[in-house]
VEXMARKE-47865 format. One record per residue (C-alpha): residue number from 1; chain; x, z, y. Coordinates in steps of 0.05 Angstrom, whole numbers, plus 5000, padded with zeros to 4 digits. Each point is the difference from the previous one (the first is absolute). Layout:
N
SITE  nr kette east   up north
SITE NUM     A    X    Z     Y
...
END
This chain:
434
SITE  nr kette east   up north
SITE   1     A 3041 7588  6139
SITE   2     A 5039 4955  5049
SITE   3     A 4975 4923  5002
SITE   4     A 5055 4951  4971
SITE   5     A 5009 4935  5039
SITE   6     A 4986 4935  4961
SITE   7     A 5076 4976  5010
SITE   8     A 5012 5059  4950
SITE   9     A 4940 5022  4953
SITE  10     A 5027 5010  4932
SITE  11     A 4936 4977  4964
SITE  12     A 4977 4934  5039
SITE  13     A 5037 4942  4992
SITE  14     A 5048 4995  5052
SITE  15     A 4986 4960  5070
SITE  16     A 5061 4964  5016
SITE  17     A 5030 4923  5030
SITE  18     A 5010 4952  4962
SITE  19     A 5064 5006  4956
SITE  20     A 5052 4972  5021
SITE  21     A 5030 4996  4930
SITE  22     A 4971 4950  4957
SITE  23     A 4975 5035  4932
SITE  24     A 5047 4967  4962
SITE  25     A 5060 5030  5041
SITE  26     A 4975 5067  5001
SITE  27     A 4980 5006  4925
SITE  28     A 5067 4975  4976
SITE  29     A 5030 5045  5057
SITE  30     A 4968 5059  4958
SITE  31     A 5008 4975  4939
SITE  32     A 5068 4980  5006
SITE  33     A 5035 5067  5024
SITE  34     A 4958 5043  4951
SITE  35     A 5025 4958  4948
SITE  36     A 5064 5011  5020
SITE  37     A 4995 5069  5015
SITE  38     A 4967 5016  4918
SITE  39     A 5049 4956  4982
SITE  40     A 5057 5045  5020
SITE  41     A 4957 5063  4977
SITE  42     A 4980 4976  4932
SITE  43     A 5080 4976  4991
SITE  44     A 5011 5068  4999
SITE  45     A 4949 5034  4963
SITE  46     A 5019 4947  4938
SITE  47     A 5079 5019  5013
SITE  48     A 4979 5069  4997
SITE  49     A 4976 4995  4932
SITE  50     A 5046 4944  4965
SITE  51     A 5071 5019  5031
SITE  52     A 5006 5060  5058
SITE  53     A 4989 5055  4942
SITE  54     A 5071 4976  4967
SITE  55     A 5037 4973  5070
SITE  56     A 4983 5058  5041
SITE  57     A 4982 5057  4947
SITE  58     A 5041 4996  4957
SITE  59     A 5012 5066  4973
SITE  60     A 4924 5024  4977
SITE  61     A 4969 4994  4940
SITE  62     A 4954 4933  5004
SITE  63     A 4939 5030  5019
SITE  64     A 5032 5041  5051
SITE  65     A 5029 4940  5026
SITE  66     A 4944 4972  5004
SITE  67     A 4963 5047  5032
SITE  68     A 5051 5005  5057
SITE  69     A 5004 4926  5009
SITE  70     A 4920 5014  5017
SITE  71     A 5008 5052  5039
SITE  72     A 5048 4952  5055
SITE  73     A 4943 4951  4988
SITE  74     A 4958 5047  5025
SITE  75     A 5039 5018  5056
SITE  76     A 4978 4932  5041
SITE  77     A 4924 5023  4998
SITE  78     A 5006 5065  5042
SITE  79     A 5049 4953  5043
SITE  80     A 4943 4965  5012
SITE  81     A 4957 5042  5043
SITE  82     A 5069 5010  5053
SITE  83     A 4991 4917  5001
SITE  84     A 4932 5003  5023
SITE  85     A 5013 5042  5046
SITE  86     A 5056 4969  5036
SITE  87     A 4980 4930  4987
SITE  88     A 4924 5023  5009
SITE  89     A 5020 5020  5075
SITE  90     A 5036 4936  5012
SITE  91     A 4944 4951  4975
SITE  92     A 4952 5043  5042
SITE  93     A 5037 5008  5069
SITE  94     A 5043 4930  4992
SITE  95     A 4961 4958  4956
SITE  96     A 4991 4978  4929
SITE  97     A 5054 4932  4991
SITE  98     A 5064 5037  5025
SITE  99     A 4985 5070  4965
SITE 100     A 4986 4953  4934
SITE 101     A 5075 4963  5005
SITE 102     A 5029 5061  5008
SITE 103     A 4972 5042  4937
SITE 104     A 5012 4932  4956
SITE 105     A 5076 5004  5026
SITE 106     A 5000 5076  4986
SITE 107     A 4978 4995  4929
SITE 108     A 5053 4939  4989
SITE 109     A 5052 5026  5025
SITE 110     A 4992 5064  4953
SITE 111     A 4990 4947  4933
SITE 112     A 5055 4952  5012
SITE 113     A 5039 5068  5014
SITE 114     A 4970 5026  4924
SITE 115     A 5036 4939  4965
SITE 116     A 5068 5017  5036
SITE 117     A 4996 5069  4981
SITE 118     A 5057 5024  4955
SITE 119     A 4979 5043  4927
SITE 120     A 5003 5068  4986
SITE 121     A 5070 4982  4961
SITE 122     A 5031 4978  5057
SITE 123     A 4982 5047  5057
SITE 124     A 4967 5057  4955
SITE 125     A 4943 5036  5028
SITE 126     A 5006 4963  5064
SITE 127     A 4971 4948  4962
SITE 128     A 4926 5024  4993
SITE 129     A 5006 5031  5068
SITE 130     A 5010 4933  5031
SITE 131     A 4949 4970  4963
SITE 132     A 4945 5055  5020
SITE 133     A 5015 4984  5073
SITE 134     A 4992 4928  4989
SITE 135     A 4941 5014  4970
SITE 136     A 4973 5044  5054
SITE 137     A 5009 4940  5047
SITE 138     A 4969 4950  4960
SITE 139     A 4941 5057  4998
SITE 140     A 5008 5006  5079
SITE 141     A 4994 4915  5010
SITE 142     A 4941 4991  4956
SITE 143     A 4967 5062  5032
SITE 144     A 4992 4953  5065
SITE 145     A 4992 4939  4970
SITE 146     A 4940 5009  4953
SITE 147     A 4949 5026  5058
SITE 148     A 5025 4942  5048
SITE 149     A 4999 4945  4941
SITE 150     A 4921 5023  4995
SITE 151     A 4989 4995  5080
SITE 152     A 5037 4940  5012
SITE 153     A 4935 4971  4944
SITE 154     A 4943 5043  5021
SITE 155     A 5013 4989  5078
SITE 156     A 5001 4933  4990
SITE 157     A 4938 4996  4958
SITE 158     A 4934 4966  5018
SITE 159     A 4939 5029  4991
SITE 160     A 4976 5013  4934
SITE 161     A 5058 4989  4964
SITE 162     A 5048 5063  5019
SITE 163     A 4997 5013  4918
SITE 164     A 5024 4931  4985
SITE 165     A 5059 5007  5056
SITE 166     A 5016 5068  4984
SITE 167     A 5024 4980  4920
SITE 168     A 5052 4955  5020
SITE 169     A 5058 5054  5026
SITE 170     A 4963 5036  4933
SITE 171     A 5030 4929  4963
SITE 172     A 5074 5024  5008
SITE 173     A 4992 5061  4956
SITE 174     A 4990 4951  4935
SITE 175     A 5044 4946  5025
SITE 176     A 5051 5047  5009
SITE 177     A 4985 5031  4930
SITE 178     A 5006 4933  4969
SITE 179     A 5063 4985  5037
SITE 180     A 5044 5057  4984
SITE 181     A 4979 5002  4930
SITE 182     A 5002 4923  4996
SITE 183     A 5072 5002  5032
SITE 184     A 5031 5060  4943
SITE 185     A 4959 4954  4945
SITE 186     A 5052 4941  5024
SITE 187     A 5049 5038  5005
SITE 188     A 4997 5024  4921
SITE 189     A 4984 4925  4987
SITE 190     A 5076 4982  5017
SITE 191     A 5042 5060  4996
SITE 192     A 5002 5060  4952
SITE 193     A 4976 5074  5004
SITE 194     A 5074 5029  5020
SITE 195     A 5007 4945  5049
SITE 196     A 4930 5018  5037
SITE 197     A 5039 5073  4995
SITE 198     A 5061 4978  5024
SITE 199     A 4983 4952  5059
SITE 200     A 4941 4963  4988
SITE 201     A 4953 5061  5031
SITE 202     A 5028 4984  5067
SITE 203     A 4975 4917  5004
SITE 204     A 4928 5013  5023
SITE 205     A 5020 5068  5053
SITE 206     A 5041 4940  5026
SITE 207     A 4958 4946  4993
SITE 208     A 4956 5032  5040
SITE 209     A 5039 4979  5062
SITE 210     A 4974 4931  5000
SITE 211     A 4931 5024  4993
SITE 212     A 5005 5048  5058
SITE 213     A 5024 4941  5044
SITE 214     A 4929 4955  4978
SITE 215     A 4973 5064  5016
SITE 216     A 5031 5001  5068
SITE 217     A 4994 4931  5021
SITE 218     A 4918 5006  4980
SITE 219     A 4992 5060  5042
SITE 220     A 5035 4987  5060
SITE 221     A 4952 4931  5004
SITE 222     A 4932 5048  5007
SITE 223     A 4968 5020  5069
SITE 224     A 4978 5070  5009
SITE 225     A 4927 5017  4972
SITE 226     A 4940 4990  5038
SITE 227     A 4967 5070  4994
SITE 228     A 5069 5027  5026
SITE 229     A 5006 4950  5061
SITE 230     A 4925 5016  5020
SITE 231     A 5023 5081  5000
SITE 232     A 5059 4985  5036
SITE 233     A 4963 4974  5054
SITE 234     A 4952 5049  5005
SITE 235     A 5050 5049  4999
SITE 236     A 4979 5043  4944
SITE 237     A 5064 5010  4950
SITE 238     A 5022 5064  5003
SITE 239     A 5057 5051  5014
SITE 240     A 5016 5022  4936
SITE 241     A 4957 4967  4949
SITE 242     A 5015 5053  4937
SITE 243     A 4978 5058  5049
SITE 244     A 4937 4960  5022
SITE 245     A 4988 4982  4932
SITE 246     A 5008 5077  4971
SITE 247     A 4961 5024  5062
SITE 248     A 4934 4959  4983
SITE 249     A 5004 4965  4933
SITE 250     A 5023 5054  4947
SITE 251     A 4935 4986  4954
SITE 252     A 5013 4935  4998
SITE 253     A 5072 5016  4982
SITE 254     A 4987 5044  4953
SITE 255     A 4947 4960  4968
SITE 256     A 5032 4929  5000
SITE 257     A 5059 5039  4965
SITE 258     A 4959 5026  4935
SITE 259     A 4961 4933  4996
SITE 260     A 5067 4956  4990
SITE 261     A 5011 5052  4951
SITE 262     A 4990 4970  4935
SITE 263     A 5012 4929  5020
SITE 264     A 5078 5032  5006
SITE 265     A 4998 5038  4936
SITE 266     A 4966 4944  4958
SITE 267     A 5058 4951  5029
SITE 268     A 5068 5051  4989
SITE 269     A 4966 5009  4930
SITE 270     A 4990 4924  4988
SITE 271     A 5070 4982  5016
SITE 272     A 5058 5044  5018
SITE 273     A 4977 5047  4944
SITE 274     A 4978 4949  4944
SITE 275     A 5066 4969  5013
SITE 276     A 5037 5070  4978
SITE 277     A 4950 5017  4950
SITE 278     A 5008 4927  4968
SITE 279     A 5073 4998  5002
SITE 280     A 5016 5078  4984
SITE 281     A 4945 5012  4952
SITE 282     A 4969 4937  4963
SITE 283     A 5077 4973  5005
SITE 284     A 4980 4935  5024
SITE 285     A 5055 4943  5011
SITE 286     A 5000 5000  5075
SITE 287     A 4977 4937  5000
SITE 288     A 4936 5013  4974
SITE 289     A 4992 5056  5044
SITE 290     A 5018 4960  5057
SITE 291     A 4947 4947  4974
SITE 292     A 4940 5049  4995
SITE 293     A 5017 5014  5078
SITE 294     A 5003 4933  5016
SITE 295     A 4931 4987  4961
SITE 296     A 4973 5062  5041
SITE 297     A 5022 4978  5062
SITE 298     A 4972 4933  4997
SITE 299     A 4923 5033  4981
SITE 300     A 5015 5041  5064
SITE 301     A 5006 4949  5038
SITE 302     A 4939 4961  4978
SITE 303     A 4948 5055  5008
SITE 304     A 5018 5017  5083
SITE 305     A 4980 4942  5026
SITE 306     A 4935 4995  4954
SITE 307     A 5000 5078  5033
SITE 308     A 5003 4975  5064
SITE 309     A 4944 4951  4999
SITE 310     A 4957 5040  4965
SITE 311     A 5002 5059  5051
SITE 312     A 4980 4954  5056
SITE 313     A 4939 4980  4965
SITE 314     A 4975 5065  4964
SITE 315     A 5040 5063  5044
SITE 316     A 5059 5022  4986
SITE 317     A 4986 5072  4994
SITE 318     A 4952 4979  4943
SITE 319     A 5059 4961  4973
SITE 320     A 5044 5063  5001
SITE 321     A 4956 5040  4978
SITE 322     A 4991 4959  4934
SITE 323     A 5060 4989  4992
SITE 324     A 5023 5073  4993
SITE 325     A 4948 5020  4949
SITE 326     A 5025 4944  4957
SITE 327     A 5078 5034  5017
SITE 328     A 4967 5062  4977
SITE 329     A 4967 4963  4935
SITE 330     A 5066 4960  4989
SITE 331     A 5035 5073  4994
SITE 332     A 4971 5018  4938
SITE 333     A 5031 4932  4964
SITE 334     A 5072 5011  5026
SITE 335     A 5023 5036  4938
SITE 336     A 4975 4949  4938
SITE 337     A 5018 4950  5051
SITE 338     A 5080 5032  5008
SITE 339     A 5000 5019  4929
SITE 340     A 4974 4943  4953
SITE 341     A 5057 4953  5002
SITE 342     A 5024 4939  5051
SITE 343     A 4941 4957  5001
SITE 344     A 4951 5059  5023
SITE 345     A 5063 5013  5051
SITE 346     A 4987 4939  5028
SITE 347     A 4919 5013  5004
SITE 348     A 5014 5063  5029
SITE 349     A 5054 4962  5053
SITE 350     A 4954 4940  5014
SITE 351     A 4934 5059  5009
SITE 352     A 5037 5054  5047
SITE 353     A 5019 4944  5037
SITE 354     A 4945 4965  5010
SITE 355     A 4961 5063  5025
SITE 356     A 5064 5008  5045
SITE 357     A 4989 4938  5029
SITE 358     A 4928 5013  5020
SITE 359     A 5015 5068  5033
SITE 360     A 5055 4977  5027
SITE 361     A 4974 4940  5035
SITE 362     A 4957 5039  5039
SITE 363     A 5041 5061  5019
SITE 364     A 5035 4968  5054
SITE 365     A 4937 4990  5047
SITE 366     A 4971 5060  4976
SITE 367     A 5057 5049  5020
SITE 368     A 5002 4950  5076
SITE 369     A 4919 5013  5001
SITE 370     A 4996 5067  5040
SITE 371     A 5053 4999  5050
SITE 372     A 4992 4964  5070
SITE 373     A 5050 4954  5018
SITE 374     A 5042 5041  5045
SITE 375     A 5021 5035  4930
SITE 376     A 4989 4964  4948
SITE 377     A 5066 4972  4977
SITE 378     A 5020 5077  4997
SITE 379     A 4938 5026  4965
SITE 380     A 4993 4950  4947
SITE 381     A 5077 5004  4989
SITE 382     A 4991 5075  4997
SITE 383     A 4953 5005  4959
SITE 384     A 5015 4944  4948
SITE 385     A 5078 5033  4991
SITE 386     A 4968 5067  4996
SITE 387     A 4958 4979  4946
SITE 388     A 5079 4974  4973
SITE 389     A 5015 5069  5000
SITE 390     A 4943 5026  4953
SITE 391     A 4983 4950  4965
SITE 392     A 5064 4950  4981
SITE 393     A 5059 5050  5016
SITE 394     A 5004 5042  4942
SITE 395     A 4956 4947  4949
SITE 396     A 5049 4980  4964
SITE 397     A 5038 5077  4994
SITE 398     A 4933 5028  4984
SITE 399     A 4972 4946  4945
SITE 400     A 5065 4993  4967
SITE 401     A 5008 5087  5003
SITE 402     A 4925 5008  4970
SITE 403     A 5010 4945  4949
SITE 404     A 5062 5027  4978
SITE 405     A 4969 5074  5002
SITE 406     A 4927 4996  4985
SITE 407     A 4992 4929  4971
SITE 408     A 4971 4930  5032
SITE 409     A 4928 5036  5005
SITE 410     A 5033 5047  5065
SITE 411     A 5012 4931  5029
SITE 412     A 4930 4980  4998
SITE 413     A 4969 5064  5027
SITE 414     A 5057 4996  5058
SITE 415     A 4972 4926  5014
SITE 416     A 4927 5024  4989
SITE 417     A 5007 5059  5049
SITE 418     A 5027 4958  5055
SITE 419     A 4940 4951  4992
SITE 420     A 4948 5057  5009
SITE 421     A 5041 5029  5050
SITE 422     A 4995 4926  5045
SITE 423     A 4932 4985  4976
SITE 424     A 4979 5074  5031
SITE 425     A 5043 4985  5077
SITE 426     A 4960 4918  4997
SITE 427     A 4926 5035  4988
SITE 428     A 5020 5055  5063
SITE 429     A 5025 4936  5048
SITE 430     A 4956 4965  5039
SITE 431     A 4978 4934  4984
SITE 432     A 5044 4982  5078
SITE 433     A 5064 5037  4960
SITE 434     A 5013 4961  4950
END
C-alpha cells in the first residue's frame, strides 16, 4: 500500500500554517453561504407542496399534481452530483473561495429566476419545463457549494475540534428551513391564500437576491484554506480530480454514500413530506403546517452543535453509529406519531428532527474524512449529492406513494430500511473513514 504524506492523510489531523482567517471569518463564511444556499432549496421544496401543484399542474387530479410537483423537486438532487463534479474540479485545481462564489451565484441566479417564472396558464406546459430547469440549476449550485461550505470549516479547524468546525456549514440546513418556512408563515400573516397563489409565491424566490449579495460580500472577504495552500506548494493537486478520485477512492465513495443514507431519508420525510402529508391529508390550515416546520427546524438546529461537541470528545463514528440505531428505533413510532392527531405531529416533528440534527452535524466531516486534500472538495461533494440521489430524491414521491398505497406503516419500514442499510456501510468504514 503506497505511504500517504502527512500534508494529506485522511485520518490525522491535518499539519498546516497558521490560518490566515480568523475563526470567526471562516465559520460565518460557511455558515453564511449554506444558509443561503438551504435557504433557496428549502424555498422550493415548501412551494412545491403549498402552490406549484395548482400554478404549474394544473390539469391533474390533486394527488397527481402533487406527485409531479415532487418529481421537479426531485429533479435538483441528481443535479447535484454534475455540481460536484464541475465545482469539485474547480475547488480542487483553483481553490476553495472562488469555486464557492461561483456555485452561490449559480444557485441564485436559478431562484430569483423561479419567482419571475410565468404559470402554466400563461405559457402552458412551458411553464413546468422552465421551472424543472431552474431547478436543475439550483441542484447544480448547491452540488458545489455544500462540500466547499464543509472545507472552508474543517481546513481551517484546530486540532481537536474538526467536529465542532465541521457543524457550522451543517447550521445552514435548519436556518434555511426556518427561513423559508418562517418567510411563507409571514406571508399568510398579511395576505390571503389566492393572493400567496396569485403573486405572493414569488416574494421570497426574489428576496433571495439580497441574501445572495450578504452571501457574496462574506465570501469574497475569506483567504484560501490552509490545507489547500500547503498542497499547492507542494505541488500535489491533481489533473483531473474526479478521475483521481474514481481511480483510488471508490470504497470510500461508495461507502460514504450509503452512510449519509438515512440522515437524507429521515430529513425529506421530516419536512418536504410532512408538509404534503399535513396539508393534503390531515387538512391542516397552512399555517399550522408551516408552524410544525418551523418548530422542527428550530430542534434541528439545537441538536448539531450539541453533535458537534460531543463527537470531539467521545468519536464521532461512535456518535453516528448511535445515532442511527436510535433512526432505526425512531422508525417503528412514525405511524402513531403521523396518525394520532396534531399534538403527536408535533412530537413526531420536534423527534425526527432532533435525530436529524445529530446525524447531520456530523456528516459533513465524516463524508471529508477519507479523501486527501488534492480531492477532497470533489469526493465529499460526490459522495454527499450521491447520497441526494438515494436517499432525499425520490423521499418525498416514495413516502407520499406508500402512504397513499400501503398506509403510514410502508413509510416507517422505508425509513427503517435506510437506517440499517447506513448503520451496515458505518460498521464496514474504518474508524479513519468516517
Amino acid at each position: 500500500m503506497s505511504q500517504v504524506t502527512p500534508s494529506v492523510s485522511p485520518s490525522a489531523e491535518p499539519l498546516v500554517p497558521v490560518a490566515l482567517n480568523s475563526p470567526a471569518r471562516v465559520l460565518t463564511a460557511s455558515l453564511v453561504g449554506t444558509t443561503i444556499e438551504f435557504f433557496d432549496f428549502y424555498v422550493y421544496a415548501t412551494a412545491a407542496v403549498l402552490v406549484f401543484p395548482a400554478l404549474f399542474f394544473p390539469n391533474s387530479d390533486p394527488m397527481a399534481a402533487q406527485l409531479s410537483s415532487f418529481a421537479t423537486f426531485s429533479i435538483a438532487f441528481f443535479a447535484r452530483p454534475f455540481g460536484a463534479i464541475v465545482f469539485g474540479h474547480f475547488g480542487d485545481r483553483i481553490g476553495r473561495k472562488a469555486t464557492l462564489v461561483a456555485a452561490l451565484l449559480t444557485m441564485g441566479i436559478s431562484t430569483v429566476v423561479i419567482g419571475l417564472l410565468p404559470s402554466y396558464a400563461q405559457i402552458g406546459v412551458l411553464a413546468p419545463l422552465l421551472l424543472a430547469l431552474c431547478r436543475f440549476g439550483q441542484g447544480f449550485g448547491l452540488g458545489g457549494e455544500w462540500g466547499g461550505a464543509v472545507l472552508l470549516a474543517t481546513e481551517n479547524a484546530p486540532p481537536g475540534k474538526r467536529s465542532w468546525y465541521g457543524m457550522f456549514p451543517q447550521l445552514g440546513a435548519p436556518i434555511g428551513l426556518f427561513l423559508s418556512s418562517g418567510i411563507f408563515w409571514l406571508l399568510l400573516q398579511v395576505i390571503s391564500k389566492d393572493a400567496l397563489l396569485s403573486w405572493g409565491w414569488r416574494v421570497p424566490f426574489l428576496a433571495s437576491s439580497l441574501l445572495i449579495a450578504v452571501g457574496l460580500w462574506v465570501r469574497f472577504s475569506i483567504t484560501e484554506t490552509p490545507a489547500f495552500q500547503k498542497a499547492m506548494e507542494a505541488h500535489e493537486r491533481v489533473e483531473v480530480p474526479i478521475a483521481a478520485l474514481f481511480r483510488n477512492h471508490k470504497r470510500s465513495i461508495v461507502l460514504g454514500t450509503f452512510v449519509a443514507l438515512a440522515t437524507f431519508v429521515l430529513f425529506y420525510i421530516g419536512s418536504a413530506y410532512l408538509l404534503a402529508y399535513n396539508t393534503k391529508v390531515l387538512q391542516l390550515p397552512l399555517l399550522q403546517a408551516l408552524e410544525v416546520q418551523l418548530v422542527g427546524a428550530i430542534v434541528f438546529g439545537i441538536f448539531i452543535p450539541l453533535a458537534g461537541k460531543y463527537a470531539d470528545r467521545i468519536g464521532r463514528r461512535q456518535l453516528l453509529i448511535g445515532v442511527t440505531v436510535a433512526i432505526a428505533l425512531f422508525s417503528f413510532l412514525l405511524p402513531p406519531l403521523m396518525t394520532n392527531g396534531l399534538g403527536m405531529i408535533f412530537v413526531f416533528s420536534a423527534a425526527a428532527m432532533a435525530l436529524m440534527g445529530v446525524t447531520y452535524g456530523l456528516i459533513g466531516t465524516a463524508l471529508a474524512a477519507p479523501f486527501p486534500t488534492a480531492v477532497r472538495y470533489t469526493g465529499s461533494s460526490i459522495t454527499f449529492n450521491l447520497a441526494g440521489i438515494f436517499g432525499a430524491s425520490l423521499a418525498p414521491y416514495a413516502a407520499t406513494w406508500l402512504q397513499a398505497t400501503y398506509g403510514m406503516w410502508a413509510v416507517g419500514l422505508y425509513l427503517g430500511l435506510s437506517a440499517v442499510i447506513t448503520l451496515v456501510c458505518i460498521l464496514l468504514s474504518g474508524r479513519e473513514e468516517v
